[in-house]
Structure formats: structure tokens, C-alpha cells
DRENPA-330646 format. One line per field, with one value per residue: x, y, z of N, C-alpha, C in turn; residue in three letters; residue number from 1. Coordinates in steps of 0.02 Angstrom, whole numbers, padded with zeros to 5 digits, m for minus. Layout:
N
n.east: c(X, ...)
n.north: c(Y, ...)
n.up: c(Z, ...)
ca.east: c(X, ...)
ca.north: c(Y, ...)
ca.up: c(Z, ...)
c.east: c(X, ...)
c.north: c(Y, ...)
c.up: c(Z, ...)
res: c(ALA, ...)
n: c(NUM, ...)
//
This chain:
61
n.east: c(00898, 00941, 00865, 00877, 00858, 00782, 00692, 00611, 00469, 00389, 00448, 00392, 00251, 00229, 00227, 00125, 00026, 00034, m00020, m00131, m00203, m00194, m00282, m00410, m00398, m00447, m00580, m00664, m00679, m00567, m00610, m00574, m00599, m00747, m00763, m00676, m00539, m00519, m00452, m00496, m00516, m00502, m00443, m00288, m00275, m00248, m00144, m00043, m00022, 00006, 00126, 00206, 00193, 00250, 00398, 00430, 00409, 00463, 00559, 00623, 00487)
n.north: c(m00029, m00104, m00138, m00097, m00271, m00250, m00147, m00172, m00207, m00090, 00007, m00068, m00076, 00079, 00110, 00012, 00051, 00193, 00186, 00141, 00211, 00332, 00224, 00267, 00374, 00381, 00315, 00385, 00460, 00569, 00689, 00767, 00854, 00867, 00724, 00639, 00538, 00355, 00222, 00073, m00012, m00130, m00153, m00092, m00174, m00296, m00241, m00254, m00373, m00425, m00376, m00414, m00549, m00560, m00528, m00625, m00756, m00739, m00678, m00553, m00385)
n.up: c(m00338, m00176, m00052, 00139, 00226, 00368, 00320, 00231, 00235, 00285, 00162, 00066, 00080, 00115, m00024, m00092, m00035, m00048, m00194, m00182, m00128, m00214, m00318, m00244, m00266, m00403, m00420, m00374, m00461, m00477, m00405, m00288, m00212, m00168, m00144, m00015, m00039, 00002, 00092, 00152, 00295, 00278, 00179, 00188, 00304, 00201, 00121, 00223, 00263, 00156, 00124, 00229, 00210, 00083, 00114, 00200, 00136, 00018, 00022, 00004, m00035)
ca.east: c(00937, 00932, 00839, 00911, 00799, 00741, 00667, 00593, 00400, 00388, 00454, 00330, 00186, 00228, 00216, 00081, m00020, 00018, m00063, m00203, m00242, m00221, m00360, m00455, m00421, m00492, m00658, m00697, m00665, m00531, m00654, m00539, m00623, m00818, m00759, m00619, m00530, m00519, m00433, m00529, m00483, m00482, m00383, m00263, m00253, m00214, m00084, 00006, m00023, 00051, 00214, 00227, 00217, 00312, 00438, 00442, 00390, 00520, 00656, 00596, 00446)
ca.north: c(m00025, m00139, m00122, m00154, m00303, m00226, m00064, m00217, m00191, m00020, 00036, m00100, m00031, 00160, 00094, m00002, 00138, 00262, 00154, 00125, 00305, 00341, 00199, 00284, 00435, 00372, 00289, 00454, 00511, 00614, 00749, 00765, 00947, 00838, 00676, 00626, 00467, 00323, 00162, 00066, m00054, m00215, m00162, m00069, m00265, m00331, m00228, m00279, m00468, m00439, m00344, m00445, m00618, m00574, m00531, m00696, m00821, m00748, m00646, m00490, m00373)
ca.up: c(m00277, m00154, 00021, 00193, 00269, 00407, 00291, 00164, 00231, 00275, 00102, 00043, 00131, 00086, m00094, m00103, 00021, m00105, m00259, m00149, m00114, m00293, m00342, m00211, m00309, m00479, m00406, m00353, m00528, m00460, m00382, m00215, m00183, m00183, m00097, m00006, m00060, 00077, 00088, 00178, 00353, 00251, 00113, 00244, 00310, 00154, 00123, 00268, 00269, 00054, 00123, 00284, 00177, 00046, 00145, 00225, 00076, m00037, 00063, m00010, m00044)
c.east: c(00907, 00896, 00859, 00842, 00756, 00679, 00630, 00499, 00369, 00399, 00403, 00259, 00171, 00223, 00167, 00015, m00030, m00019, m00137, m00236, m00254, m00280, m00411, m00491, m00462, m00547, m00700, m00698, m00641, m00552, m00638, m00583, m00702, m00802, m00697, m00610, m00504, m00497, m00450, m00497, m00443, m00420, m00319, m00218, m00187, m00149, m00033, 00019, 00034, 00114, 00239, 00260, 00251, 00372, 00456, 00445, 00459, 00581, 00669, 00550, 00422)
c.north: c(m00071, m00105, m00149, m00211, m00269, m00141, m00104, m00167, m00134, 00015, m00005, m00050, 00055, 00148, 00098, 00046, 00185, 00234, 00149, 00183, 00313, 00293, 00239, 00353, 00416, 00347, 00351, 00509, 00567, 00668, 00746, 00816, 00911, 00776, 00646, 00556, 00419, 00254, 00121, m00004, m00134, m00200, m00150, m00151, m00304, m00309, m00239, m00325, m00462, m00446, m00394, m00516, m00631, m00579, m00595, m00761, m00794, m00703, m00558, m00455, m00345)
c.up: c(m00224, m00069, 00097, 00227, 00293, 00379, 00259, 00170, 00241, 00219, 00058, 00059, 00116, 00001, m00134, m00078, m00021, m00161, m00233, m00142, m00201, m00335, m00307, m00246, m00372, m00476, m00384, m00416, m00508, m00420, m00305, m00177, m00152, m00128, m00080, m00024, 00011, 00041, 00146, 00223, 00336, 00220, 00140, 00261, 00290, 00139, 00158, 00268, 00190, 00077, 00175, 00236, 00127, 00057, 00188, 00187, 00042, m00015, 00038, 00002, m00079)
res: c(UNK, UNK, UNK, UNK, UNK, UNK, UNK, UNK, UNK, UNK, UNK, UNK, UNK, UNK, UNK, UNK, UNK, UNK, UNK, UNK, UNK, UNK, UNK, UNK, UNK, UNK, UNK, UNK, UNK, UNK, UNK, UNK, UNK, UNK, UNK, UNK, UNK, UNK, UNK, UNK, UNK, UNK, UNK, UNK, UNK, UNK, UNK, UNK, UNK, UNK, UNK, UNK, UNK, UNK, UNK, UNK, UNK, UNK, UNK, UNK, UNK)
n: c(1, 2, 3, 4, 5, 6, 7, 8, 9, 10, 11, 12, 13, 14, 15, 16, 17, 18, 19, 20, 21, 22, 23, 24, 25, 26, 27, 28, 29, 30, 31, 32, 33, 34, 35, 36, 37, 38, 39, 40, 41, 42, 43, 44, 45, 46, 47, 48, 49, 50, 51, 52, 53, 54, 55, 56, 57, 58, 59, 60, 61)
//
């Protein structure tokens, strides 16, 4: 299904955000109860600069 423009990086971003938490979860060897999982300022970043520039380089994200 297709995405309206203006929704492109935000639905990007809630995507990729969630994959990111979930790595966060498996470096922690899942043990949520022991240590919380964190996505950390850079990566955070990156994710934005990904969704932002894809969205601009190729008309998507």
C-alpha cells in the first residue's frame, strides 16, 4: 500500500525505531527485566538523516 508523501518519514522512522529497539533488545540477550534496551543519540540521528534522505534521493522511504 502506498503512503501519502507527507506520512513517507514518519512511517519510516516508526519502522526503523521499532527494529532498532528490537536490536537493542537482542544485545541485551533479551533480559528486559535486568537491563533496559536503549537506542542510542547517534543511531536516533541516523535514523533520521536514512528516512529524511531517502525520501528526497528517491521520492520514497
Amino acid at each position: 500500500a502506498r503512503v501519502a508523501p507527507e506520512l513517507r518519514v514518519d512511517v519510516r522512522l516508526f519502522q526503523q525505531g521499532g527494529l532498532a529497539t528490537l536490536n537493542a533488545i537482542r544485545r541485551i540477550d533479551y533480559d528486559v527485566w535486568r537491563e533496559r534496551p536503549t537506542v542510542g543519540r547517534w543511531r536516533k540521528l541516523r535514523l533520521l538523516l536514512d528516512a529524511w534522505l531517502g525520501m528526497r534521493v528517491r521520492g520514497t522511504s
